[in-house]
N, CA, C and O atoms as a CHARMM CRD file, in Angstrom:
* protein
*
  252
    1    1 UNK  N     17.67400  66.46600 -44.09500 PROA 1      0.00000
    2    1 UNK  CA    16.71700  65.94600 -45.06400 PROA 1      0.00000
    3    1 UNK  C     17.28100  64.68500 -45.70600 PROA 1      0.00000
    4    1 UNK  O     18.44600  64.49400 -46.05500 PROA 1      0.00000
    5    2 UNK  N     16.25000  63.86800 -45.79700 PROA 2      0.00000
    6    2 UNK  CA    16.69400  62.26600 -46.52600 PROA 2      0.00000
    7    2 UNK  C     16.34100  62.32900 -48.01400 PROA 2      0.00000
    8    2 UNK  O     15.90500  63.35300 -48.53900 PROA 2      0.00000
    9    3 UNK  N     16.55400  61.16200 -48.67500 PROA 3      0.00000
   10    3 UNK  CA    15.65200  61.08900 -50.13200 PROA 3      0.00000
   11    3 UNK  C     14.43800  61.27600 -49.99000 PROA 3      0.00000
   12    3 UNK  O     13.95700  62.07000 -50.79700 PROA 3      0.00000
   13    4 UNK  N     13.19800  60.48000 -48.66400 PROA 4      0.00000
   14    4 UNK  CA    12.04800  60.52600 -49.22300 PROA 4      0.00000
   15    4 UNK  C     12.14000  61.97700 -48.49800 PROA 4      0.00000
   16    4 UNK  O     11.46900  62.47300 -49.40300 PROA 4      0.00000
   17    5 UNK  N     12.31800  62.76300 -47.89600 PROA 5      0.00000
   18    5 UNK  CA    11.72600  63.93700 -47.30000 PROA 5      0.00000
   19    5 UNK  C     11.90700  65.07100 -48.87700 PROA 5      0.00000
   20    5 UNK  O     11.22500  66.08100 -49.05200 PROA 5      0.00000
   21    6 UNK  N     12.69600  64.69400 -49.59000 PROA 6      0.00000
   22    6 UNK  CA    12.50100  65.50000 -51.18400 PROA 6      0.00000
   23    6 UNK  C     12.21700  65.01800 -51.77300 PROA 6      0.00000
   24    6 UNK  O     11.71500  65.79400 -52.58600 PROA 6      0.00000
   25    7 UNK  N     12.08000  63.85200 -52.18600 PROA 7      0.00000
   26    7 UNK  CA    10.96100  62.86000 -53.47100 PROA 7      0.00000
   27    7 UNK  C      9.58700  63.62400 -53.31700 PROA 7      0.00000
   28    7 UNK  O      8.73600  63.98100 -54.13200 PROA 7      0.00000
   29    8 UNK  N      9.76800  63.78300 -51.30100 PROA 8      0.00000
   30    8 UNK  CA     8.10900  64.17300 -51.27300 PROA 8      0.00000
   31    8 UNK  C      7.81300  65.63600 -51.47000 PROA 8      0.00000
   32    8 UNK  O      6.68100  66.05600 -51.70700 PROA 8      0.00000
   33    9 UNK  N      8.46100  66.09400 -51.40300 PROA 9      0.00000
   34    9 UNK  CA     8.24300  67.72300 -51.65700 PROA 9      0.00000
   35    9 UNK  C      8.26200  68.23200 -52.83900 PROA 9      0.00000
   36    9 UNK  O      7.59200  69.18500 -53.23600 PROA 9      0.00000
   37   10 UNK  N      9.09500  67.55300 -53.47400 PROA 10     0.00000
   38   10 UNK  CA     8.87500  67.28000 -55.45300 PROA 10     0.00000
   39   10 UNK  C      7.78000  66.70000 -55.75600 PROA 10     0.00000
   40   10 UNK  O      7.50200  66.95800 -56.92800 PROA 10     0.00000
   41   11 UNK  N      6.95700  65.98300 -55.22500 PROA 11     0.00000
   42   11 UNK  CA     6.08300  65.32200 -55.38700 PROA 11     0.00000
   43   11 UNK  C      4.74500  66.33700 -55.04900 PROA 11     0.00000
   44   11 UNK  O      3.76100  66.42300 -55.78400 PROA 11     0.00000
   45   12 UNK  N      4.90400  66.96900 -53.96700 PROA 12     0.00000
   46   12 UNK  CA     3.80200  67.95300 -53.61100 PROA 12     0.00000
   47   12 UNK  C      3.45700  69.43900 -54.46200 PROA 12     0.00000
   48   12 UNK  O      2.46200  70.16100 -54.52700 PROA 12     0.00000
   49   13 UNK  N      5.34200  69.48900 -55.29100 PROA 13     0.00000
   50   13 UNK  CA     5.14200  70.58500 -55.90300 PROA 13     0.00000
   51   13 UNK  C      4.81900  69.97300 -57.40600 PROA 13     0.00000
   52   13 UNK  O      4.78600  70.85000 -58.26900 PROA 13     0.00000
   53   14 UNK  N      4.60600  68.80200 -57.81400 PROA 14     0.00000
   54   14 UNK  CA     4.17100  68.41100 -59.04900 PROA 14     0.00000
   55   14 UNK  C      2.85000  68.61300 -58.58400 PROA 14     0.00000
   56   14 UNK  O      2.39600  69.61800 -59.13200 PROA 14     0.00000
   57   15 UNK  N      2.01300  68.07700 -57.78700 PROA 15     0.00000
   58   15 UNK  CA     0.43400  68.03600 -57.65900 PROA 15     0.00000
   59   15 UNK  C      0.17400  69.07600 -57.53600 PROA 15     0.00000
   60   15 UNK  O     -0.97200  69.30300 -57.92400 PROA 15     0.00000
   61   16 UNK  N      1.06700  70.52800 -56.88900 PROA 16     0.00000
   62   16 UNK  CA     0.08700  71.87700 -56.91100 PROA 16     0.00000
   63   16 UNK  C      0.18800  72.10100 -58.30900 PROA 16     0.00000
   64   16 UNK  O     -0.66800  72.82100 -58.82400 PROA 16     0.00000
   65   17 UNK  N      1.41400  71.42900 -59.27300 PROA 17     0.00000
   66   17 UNK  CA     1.39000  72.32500 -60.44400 PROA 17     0.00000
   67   17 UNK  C     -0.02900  71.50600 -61.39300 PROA 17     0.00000
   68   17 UNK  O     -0.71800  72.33400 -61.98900 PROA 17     0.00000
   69   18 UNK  N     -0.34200  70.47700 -61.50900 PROA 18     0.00000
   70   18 UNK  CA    -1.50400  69.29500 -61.49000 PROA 18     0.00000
   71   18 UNK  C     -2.41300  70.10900 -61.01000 PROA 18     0.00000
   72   18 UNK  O     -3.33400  70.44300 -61.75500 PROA 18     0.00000
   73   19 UNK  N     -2.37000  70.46000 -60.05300 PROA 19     0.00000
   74   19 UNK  CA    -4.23400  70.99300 -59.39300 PROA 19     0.00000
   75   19 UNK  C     -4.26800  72.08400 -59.77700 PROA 19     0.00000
   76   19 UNK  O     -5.41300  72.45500 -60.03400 PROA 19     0.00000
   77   20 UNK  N     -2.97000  73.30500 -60.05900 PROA 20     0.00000
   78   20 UNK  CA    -3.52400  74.70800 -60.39600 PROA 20     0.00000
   79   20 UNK  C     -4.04600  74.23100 -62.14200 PROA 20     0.00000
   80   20 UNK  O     -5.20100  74.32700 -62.55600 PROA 20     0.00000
   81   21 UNK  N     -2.98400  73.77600 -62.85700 PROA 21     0.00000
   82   21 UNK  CA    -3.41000  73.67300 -64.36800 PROA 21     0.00000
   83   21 UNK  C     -4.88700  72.80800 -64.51200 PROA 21     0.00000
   84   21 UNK  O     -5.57900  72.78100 -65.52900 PROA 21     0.00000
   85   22 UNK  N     -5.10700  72.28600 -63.54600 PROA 22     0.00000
   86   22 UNK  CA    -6.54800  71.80100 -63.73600 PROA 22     0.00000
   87   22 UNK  C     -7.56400  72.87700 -63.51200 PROA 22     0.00000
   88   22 UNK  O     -8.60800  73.09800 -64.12500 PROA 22     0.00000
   89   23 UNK  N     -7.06800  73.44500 -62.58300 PROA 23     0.00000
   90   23 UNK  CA    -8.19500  74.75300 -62.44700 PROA 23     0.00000
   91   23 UNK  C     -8.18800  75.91900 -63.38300 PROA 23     0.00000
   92   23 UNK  O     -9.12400  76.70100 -63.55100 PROA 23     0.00000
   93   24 UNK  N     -7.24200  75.93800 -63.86000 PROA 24     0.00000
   94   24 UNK  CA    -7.22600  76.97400 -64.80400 PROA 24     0.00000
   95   24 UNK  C     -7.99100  76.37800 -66.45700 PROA 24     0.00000
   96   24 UNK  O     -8.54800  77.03800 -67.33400 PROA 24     0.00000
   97   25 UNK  N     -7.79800  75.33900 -66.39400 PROA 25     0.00000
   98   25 UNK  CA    -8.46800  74.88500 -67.51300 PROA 25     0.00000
   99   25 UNK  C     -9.34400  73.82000 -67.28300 PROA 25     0.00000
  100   25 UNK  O     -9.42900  72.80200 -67.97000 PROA 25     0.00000
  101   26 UNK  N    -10.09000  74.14000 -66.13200 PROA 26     0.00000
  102   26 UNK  CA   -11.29000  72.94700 -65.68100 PROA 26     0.00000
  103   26 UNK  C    -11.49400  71.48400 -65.53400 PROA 26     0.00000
  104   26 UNK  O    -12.46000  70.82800 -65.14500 PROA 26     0.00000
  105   27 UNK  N    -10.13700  71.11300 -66.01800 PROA 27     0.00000
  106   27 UNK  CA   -10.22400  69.86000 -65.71700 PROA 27     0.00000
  107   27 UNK  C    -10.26200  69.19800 -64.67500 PROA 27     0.00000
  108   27 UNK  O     -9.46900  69.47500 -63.77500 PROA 27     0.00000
  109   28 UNK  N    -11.11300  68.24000 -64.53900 PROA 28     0.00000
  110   28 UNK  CA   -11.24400  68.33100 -62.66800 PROA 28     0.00000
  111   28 UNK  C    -10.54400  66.92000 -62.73500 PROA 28     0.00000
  112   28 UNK  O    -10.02400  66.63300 -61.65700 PROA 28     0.00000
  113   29 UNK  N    -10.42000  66.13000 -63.54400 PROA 29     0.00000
  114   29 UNK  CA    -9.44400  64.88600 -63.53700 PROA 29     0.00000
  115   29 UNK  C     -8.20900  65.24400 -63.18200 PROA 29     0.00000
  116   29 UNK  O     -7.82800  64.59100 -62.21100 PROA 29     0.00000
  117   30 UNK  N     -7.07000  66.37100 -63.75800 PROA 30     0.00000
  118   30 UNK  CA    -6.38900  66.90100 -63.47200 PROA 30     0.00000
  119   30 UNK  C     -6.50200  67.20900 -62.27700 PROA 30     0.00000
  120   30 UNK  O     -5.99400  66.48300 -61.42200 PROA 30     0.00000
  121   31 UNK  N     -7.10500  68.20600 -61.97700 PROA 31     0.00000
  122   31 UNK  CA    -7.18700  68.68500 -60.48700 PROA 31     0.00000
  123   31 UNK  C     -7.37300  67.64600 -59.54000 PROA 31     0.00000
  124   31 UNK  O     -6.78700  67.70900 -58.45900 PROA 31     0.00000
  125   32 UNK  N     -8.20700  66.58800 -59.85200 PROA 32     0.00000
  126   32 UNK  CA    -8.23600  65.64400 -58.66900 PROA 32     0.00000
  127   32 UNK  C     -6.22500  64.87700 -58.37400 PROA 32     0.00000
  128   32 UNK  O     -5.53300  64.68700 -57.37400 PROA 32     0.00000
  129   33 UNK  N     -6.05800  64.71100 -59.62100 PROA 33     0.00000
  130   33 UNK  CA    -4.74100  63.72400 -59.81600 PROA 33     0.00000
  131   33 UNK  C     -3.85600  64.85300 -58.74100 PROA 33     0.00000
  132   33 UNK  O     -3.21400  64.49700 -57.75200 PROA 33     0.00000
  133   34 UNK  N     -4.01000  66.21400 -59.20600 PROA 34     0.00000
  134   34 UNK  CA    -3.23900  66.71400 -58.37200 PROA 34     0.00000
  135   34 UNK  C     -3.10700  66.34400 -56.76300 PROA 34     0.00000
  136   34 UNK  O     -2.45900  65.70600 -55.93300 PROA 34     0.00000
  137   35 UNK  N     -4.09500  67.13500 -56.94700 PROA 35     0.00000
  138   35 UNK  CA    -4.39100  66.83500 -54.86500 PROA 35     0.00000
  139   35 UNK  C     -4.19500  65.59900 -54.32700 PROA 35     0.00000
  140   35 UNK  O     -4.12900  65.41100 -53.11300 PROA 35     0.00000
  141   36 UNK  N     -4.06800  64.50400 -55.38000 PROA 36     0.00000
  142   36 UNK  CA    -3.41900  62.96200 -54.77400 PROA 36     0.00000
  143   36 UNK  C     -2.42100  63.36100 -54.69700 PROA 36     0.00000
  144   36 UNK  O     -1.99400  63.46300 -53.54700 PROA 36     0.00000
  145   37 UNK  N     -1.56300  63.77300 -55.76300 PROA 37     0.00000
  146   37 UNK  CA    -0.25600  63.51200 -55.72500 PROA 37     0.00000
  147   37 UNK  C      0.32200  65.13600 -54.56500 PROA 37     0.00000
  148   37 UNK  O      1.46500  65.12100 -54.10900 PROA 37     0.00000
  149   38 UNK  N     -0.09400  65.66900 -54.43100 PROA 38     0.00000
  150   38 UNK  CA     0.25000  66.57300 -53.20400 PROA 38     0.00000
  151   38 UNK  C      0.02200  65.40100 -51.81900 PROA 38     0.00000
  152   38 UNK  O      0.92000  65.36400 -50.97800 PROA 38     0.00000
  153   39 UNK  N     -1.02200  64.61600 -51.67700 PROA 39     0.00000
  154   39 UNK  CA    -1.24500  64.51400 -50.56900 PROA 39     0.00000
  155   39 UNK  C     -0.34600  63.20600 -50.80500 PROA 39     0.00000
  156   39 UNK  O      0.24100  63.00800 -49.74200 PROA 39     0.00000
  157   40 UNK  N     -0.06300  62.43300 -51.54800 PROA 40     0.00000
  158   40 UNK  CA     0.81000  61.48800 -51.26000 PROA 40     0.00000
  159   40 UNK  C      2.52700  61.59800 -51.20900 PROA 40     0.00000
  160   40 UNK  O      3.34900  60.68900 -51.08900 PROA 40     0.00000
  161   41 UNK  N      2.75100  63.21500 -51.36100 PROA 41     0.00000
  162   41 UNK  CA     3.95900  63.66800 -50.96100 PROA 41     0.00000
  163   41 UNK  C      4.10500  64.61000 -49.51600 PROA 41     0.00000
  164   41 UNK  O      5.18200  65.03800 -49.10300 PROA 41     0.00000
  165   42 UNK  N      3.00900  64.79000 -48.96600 PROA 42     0.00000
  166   42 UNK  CA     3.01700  64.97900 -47.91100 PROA 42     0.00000
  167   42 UNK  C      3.12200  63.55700 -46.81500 PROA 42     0.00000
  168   42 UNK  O      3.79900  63.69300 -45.79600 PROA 42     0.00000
  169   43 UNK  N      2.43700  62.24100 -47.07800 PROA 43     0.00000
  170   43 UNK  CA     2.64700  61.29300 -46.20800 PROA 43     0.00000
  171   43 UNK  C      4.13000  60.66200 -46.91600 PROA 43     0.00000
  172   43 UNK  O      4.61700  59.71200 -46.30400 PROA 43     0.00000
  173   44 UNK  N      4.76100  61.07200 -47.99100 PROA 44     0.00000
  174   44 UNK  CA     6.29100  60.18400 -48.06000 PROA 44     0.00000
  175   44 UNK  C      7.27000  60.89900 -47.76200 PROA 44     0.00000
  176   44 UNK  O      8.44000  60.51900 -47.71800 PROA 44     0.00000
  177   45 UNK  N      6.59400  62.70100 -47.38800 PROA 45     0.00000
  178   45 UNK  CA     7.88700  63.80600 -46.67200 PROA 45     0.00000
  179   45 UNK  C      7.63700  63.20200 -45.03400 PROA 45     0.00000
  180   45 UNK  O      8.50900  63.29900 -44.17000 PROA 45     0.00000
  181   46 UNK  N      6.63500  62.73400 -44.85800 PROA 46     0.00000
  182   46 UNK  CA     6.39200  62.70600 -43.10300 PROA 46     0.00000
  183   46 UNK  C      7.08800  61.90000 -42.63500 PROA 46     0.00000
  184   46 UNK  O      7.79900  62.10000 -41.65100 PROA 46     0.00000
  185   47 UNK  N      6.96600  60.33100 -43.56200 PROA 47     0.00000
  186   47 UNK  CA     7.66300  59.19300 -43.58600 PROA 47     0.00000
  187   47 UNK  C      9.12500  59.41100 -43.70100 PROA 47     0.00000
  188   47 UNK  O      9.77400  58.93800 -42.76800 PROA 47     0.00000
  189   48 UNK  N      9.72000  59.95200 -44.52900 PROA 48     0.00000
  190   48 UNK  CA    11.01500  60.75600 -44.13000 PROA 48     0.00000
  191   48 UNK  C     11.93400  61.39900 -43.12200 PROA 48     0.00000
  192   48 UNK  O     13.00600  61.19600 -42.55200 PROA 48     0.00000
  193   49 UNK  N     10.96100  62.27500 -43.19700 PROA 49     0.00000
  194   49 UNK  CA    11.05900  63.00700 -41.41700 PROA 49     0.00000
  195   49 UNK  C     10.91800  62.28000 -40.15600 PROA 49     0.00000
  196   49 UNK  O     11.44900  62.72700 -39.13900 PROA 49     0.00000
  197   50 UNK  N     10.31800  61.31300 -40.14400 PROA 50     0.00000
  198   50 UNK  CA    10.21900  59.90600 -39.19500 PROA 50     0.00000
  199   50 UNK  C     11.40600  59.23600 -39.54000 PROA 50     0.00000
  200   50 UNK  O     12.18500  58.84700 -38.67000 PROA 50     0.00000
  201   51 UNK  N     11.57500  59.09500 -40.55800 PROA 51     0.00000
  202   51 UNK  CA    13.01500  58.19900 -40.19200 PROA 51     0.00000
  203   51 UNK  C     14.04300  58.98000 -39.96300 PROA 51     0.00000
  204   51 UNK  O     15.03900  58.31200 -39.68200 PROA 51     0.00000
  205   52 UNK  N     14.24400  60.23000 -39.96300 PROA 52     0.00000
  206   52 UNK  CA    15.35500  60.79300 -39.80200 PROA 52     0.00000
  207   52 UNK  C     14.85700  60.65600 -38.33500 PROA 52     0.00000
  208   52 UNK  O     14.94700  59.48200 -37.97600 PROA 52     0.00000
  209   53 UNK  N     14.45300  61.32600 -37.55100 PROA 53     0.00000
  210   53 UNK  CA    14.05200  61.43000 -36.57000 PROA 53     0.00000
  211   53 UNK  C     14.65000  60.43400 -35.92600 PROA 53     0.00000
  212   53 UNK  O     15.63300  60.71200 -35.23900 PROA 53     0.00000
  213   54 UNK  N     14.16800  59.01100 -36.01200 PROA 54     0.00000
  214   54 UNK  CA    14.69600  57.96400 -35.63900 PROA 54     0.00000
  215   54 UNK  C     15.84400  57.55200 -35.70500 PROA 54     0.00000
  216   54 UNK  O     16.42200  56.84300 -34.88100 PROA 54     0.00000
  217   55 UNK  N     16.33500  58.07100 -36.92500 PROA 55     0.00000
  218   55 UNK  CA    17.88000  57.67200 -37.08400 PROA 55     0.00000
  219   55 UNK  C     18.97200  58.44900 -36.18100 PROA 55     0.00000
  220   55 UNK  O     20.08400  58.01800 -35.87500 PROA 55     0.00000
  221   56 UNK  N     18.23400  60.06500 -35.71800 PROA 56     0.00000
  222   56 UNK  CA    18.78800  60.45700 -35.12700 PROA 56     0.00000
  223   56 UNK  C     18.60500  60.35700 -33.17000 PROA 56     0.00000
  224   56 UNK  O     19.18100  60.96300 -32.26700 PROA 56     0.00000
  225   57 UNK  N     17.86700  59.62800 -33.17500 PROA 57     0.00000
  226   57 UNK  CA    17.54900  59.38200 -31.58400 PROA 57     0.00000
  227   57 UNK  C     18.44100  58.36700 -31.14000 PROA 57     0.00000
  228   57 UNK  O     19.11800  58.25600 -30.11800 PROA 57     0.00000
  229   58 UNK  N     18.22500  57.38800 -32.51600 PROA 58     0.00000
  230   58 UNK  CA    19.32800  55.95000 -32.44200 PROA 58     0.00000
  231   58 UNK  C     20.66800  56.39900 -32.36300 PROA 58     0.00000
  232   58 UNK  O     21.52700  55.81500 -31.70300 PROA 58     0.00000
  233   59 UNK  N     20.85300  57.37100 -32.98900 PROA 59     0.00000
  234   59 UNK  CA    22.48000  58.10600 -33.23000 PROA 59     0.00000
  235   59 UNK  C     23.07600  58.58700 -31.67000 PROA 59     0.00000
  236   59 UNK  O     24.17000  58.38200 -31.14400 PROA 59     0.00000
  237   60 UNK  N     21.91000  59.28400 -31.20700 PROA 60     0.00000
  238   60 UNK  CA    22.15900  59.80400 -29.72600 PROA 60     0.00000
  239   60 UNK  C     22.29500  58.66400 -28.35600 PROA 60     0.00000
  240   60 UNK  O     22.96100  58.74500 -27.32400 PROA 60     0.00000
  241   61 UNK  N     21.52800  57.79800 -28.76600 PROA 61     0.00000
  242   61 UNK  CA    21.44300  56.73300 -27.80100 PROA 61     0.00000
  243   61 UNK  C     23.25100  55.88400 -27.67200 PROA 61     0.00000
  244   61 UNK  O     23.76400  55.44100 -26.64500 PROA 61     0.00000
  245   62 UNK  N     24.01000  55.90500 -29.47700 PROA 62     0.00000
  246   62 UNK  CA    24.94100  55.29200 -29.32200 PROA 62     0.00000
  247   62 UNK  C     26.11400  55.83500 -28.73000 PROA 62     0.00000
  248   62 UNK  O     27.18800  55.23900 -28.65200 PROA 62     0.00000
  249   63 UNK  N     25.82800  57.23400 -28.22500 PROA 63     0.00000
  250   63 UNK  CA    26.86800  57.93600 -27.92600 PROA 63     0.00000
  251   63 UNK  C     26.98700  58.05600 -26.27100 PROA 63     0.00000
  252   63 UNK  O     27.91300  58.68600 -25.76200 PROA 63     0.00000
């Protein structure tokens, strides 16, 4: 795991905590903010995981 592959997973577990407290108290501004911020820690864990990925193919290639 890199930085962004946990920025983003911190990031996904702030928006579920964002989307449940919106639902529990109806706020749907809340709830929307959530589900951004889940879904924009799912594309900066992916982005992560892509570069590791890469870093490790490059790693294999030098050997």
């Amino acid at each position: 795991m890199n930085k962004d592959s946990v920025q983003g997973n911190l990031q996904q577990a702030k928006g579920a905590v964002k989307e449940t407290l919106g639902k529990v108290t109806g706020n749907k501004s809340l709830q929307a903010e959530g589900m951004a911020d889940k879904a924009a820690g799912k594309a900066q864990e992916s982005y992560g995981d892509a570069k590791e990925a890469a870093k490790d193919a490059a790693d294999k290639l030098r050997k």
